[in-house]
C-alpha positions as a LaTeX table, in Angstrom:
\begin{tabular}{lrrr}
\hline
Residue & $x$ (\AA) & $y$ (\AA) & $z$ (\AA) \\
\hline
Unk1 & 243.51 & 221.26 & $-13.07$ \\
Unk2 & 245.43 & 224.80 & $-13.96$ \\
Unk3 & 245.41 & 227.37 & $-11.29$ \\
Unk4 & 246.58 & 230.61 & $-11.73$ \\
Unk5 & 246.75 & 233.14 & $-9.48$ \\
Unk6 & 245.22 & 236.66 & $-10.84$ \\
Unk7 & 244.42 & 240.06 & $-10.23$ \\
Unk8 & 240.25 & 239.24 & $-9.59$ \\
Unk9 & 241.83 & 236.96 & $-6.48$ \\
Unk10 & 243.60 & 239.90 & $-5.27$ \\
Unk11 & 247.24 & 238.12 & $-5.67$ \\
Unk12 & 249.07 & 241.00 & $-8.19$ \\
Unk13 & 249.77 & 242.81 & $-4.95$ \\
Unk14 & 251.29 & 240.02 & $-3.37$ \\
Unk15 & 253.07 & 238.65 & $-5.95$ \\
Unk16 & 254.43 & 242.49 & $-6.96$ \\
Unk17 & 255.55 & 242.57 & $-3.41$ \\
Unk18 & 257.64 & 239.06 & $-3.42$ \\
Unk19 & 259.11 & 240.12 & $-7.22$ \\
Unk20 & 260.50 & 242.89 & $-5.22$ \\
Unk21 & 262.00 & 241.04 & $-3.02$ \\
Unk22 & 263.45 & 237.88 & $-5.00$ \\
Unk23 & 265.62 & 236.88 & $-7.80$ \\
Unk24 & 263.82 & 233.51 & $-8.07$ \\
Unk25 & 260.55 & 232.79 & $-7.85$ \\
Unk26 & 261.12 & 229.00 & $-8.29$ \\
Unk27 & 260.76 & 228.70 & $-4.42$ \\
Unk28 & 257.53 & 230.39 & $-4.15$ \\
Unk29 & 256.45 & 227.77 & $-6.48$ \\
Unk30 & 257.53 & 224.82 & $-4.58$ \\
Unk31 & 255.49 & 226.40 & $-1.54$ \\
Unk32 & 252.07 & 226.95 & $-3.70$ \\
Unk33 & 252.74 & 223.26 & $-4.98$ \\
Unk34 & 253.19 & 221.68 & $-1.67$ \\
Unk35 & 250.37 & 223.73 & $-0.61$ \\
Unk36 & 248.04 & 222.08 & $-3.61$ \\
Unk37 & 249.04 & 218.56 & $-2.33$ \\
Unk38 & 247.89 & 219.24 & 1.20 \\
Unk39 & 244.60 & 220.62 & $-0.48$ \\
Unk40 & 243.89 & 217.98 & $-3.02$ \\
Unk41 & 245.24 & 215.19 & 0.00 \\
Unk42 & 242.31 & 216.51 & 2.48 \\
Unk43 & 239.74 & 217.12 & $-0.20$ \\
Unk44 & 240.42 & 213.40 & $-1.05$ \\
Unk45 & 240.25 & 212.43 & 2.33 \\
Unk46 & 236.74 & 214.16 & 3.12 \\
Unk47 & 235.61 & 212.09 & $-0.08$ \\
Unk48 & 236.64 & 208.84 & 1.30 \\
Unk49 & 234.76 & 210.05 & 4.78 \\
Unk50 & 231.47 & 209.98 & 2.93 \\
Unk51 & 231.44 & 206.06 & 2.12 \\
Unk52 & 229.70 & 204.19 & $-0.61$ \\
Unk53 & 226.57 & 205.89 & $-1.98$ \\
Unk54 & 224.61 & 202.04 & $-1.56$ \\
Unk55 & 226.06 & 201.68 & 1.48 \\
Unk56 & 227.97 & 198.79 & 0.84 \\
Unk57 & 231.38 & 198.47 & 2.09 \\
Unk58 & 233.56 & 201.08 & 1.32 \\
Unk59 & 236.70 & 200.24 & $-1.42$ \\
Unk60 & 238.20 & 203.15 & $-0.14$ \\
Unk61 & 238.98 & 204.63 & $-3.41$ \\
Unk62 & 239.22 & 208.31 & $-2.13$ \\
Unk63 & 241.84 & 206.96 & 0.19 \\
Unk64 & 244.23 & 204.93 & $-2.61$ \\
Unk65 & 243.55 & 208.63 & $-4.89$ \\
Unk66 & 245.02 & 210.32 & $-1.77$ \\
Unk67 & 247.95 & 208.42 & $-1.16$ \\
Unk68 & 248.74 & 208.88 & $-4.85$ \\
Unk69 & 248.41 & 212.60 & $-4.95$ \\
Unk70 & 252.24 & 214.12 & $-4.24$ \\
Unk71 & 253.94 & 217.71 & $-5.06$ \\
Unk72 & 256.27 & 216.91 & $-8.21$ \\
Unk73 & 258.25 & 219.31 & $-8.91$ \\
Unk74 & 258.36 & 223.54 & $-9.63$ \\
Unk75 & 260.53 & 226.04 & $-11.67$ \\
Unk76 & 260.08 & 229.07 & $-12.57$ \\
Unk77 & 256.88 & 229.09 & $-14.47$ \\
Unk78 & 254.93 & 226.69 & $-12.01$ \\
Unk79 & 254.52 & 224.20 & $-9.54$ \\
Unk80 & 253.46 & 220.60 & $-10.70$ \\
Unk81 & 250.91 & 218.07 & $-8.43$ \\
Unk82 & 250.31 & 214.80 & $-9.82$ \\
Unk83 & 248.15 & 211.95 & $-9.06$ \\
Unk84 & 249.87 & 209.04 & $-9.82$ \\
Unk85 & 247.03 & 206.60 & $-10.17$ \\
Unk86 & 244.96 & 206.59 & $-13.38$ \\
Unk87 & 241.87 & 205.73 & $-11.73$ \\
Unk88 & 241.01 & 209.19 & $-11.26$ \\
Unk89 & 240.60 & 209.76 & $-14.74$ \\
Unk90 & 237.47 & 208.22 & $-15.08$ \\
Unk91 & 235.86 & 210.45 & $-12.17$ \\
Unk92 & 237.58 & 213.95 & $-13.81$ \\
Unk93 & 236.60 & 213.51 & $-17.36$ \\
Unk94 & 233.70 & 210.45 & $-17.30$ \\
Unk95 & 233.50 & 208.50 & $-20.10$ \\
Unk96 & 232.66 & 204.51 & $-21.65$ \\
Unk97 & 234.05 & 201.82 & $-19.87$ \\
Unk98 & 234.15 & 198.58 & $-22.24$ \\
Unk99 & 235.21 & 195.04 & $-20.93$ \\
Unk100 & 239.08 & 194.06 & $-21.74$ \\
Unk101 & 238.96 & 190.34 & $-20.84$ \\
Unk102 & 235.15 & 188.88 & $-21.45$ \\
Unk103 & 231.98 & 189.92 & $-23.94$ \\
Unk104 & 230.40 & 191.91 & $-20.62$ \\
Unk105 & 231.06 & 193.81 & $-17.52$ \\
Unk106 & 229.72 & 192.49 & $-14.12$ \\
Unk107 & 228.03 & 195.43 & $-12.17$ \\
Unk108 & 227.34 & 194.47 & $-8.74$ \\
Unk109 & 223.87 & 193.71 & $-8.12$ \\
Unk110 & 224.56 & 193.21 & $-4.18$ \\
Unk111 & 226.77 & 194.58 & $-1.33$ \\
Unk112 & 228.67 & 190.98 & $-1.42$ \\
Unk113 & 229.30 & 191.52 & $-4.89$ \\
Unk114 & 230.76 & 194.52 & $-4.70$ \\
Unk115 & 234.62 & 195.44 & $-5.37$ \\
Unk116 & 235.16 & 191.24 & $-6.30$ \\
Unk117 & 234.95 & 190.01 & $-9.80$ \\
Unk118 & 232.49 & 186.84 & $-10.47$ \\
Unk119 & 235.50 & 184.49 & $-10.23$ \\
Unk120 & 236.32 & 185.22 & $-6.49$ \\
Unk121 & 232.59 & 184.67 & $-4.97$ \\
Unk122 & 232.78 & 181.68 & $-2.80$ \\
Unk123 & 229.57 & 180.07 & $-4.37$ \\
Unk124 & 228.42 & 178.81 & $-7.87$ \\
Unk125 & 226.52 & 181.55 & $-10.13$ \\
Unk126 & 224.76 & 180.25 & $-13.10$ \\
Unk127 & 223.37 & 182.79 & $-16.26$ \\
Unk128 & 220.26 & 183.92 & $-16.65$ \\
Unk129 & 218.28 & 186.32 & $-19.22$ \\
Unk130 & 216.01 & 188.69 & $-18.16$ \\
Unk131 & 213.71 & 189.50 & $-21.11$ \\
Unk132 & 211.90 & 192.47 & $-18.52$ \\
Unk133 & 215.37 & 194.41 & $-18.61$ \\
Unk134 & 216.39 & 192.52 & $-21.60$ \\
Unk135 & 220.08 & 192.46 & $-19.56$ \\
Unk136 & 222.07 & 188.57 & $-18.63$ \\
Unk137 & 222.77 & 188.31 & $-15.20$ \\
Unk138 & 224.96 & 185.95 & $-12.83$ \\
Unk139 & 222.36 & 184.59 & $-10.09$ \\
Unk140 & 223.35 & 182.32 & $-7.12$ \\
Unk141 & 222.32 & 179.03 & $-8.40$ \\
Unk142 & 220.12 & 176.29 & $-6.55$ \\
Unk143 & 222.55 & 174.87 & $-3.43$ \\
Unk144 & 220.89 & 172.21 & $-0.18$ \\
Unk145 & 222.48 & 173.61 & 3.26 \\
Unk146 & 223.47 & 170.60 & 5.03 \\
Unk147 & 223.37 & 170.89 & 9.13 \\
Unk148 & 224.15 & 168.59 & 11.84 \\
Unk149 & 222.47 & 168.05 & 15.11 \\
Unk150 & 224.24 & 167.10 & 18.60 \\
Unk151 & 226.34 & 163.92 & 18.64 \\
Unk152 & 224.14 & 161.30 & 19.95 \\
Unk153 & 225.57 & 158.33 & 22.27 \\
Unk154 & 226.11 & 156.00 & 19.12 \\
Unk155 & 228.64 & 158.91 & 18.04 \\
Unk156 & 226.31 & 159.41 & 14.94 \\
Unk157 & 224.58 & 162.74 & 14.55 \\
Unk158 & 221.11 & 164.30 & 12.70 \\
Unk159 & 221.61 & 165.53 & 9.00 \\
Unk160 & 219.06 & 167.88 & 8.08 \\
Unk161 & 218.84 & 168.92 & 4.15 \\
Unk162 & 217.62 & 172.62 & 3.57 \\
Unk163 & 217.27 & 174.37 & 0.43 \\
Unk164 & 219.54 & 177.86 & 0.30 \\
Unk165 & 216.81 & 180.77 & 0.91 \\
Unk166 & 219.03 & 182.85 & $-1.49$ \\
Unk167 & 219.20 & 180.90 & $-4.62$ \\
Unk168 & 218.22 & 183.09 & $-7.56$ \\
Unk169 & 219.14 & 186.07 & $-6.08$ \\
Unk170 & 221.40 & 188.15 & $-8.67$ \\
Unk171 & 224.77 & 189.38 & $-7.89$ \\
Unk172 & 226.12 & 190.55 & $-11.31$ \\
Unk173 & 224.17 & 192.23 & $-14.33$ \\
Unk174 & 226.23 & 191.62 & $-17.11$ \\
Unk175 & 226.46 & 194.53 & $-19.45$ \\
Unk176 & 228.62 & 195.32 & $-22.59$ \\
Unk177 & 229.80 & 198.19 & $-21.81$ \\
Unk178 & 229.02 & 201.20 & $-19.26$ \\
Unk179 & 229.14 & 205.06 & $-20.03$ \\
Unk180 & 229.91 & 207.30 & $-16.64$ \\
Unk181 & 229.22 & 210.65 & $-16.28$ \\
Unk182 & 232.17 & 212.84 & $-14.83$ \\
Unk183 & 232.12 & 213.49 & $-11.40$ \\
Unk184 & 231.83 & 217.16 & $-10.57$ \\
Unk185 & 233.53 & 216.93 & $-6.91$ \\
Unk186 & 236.57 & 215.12 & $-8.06$ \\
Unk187 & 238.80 & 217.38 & $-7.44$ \\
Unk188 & 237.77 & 220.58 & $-4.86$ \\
Unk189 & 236.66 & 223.55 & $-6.59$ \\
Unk190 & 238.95 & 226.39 & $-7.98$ \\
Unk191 & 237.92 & 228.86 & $-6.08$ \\
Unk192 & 239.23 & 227.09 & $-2.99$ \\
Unk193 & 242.44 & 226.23 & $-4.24$ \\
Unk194 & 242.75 & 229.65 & $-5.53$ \\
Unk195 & 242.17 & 230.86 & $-1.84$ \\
Unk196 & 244.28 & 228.40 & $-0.13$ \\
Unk197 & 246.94 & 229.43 & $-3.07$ \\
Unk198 & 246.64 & 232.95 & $-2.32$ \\
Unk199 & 247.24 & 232.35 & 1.69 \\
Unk200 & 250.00 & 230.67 & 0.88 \\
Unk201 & 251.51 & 233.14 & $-0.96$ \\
Unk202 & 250.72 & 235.77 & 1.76 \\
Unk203 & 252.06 & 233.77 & 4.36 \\
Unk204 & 255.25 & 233.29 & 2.36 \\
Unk205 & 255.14 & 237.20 & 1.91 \\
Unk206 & 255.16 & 237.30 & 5.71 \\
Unk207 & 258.50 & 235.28 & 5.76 \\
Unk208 & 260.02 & 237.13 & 3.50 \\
\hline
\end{tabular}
């Protein structure tokens, strides 16, 4: 994202009235960029607030985005945020996600399933084809539940054998690739950083 502060946001009085009154205007910079952080920081925070669309548990994404986001550096041309973590590239700009390790993605299916690959589920997942979505899928396989009762005198105890409830159920559709559509509140809109920009830029004014 390029912000630049222009005569439609009102700013050319402001900044006509700092270029009067500095050599430099690398430090006006540095207090629009550390201004932008605290921005982008809260809008990513108010993103993580919202939780997970599904409502399954959140990964808190919005929150490892936020912690990333940091005022870099400014000169006297402009003031540089970055957001160190490339993840966020995939919610600015969208795009085809492809597997780099297997033939297929695993897309969640279930809250359980989601934010842990198939090799960290604590139970045995067999494959199965569904010709009705014509898609593979990863589907908790047949397992007996074995209880005990109370410890009789003997010291032995009841075994009861019951058949999981759950088998079948699918946790993963397996896909070969995926194709995301940017998201349009990744990053706040200009118009509010153009506004927070511009106070700023007053309020250093002020202090000048």
């Amino acid at each position: 994202m390029r912000i630049t502060l222009t005569e439609q946001d009102g700013a050319s009085a402001v900044l006509a009235a700092i270029a009067e009154k500095v050599t430099s205007r690398k430090p006006l910079h540095a207090v629009l960029g550390k201004r932008a952080e605290i921005e982008l920081r809260g809008h990513f925070e108010l993103r993580n607030s919202e939780g997970n669309k599904r409502g399954w548990p959140s990964q808190q994404f919005w929150a490892r985005i936020r912690t990333a986001t940091a005022f870099a550096s400014a000169d006297e041309t402009a003031a540089r945020v970055v957001i160190s973590d490339p993840a966020i590239n995939q919610k600015i700009f969208g795009g085809t996600i492809t597997p780099k390790e297997s033939k297929y993605l695993a897309l969640p299916a279930i809250a359980e399933a989601y934010g842990r690959s198939p090799r960290s589920v604590p139970i045995a997942l067999v494959f199965r084809f569904f010709r009705g979505k014509n898609m593979g899928a990863l589907i908790e396989a047949d397992r007996t539940n074995i209880s005990f009762g109370r410890k009789r005198k003997d010291g032995s105890r009841k075994m009861t054998a019951e058949r999981s409830q759950t088998r079948g159920r699918v946790w993963y559709w397996l896909v070969r690739s995926v194709t995301q559509r940017k998201d349009d509140r990744a990053l706040p809109p200009e118009e509010q950083m153009r506004a927070a920009l511009l106070d700023a830029a007053k309020a250093y004014l002020d202090r000048l």
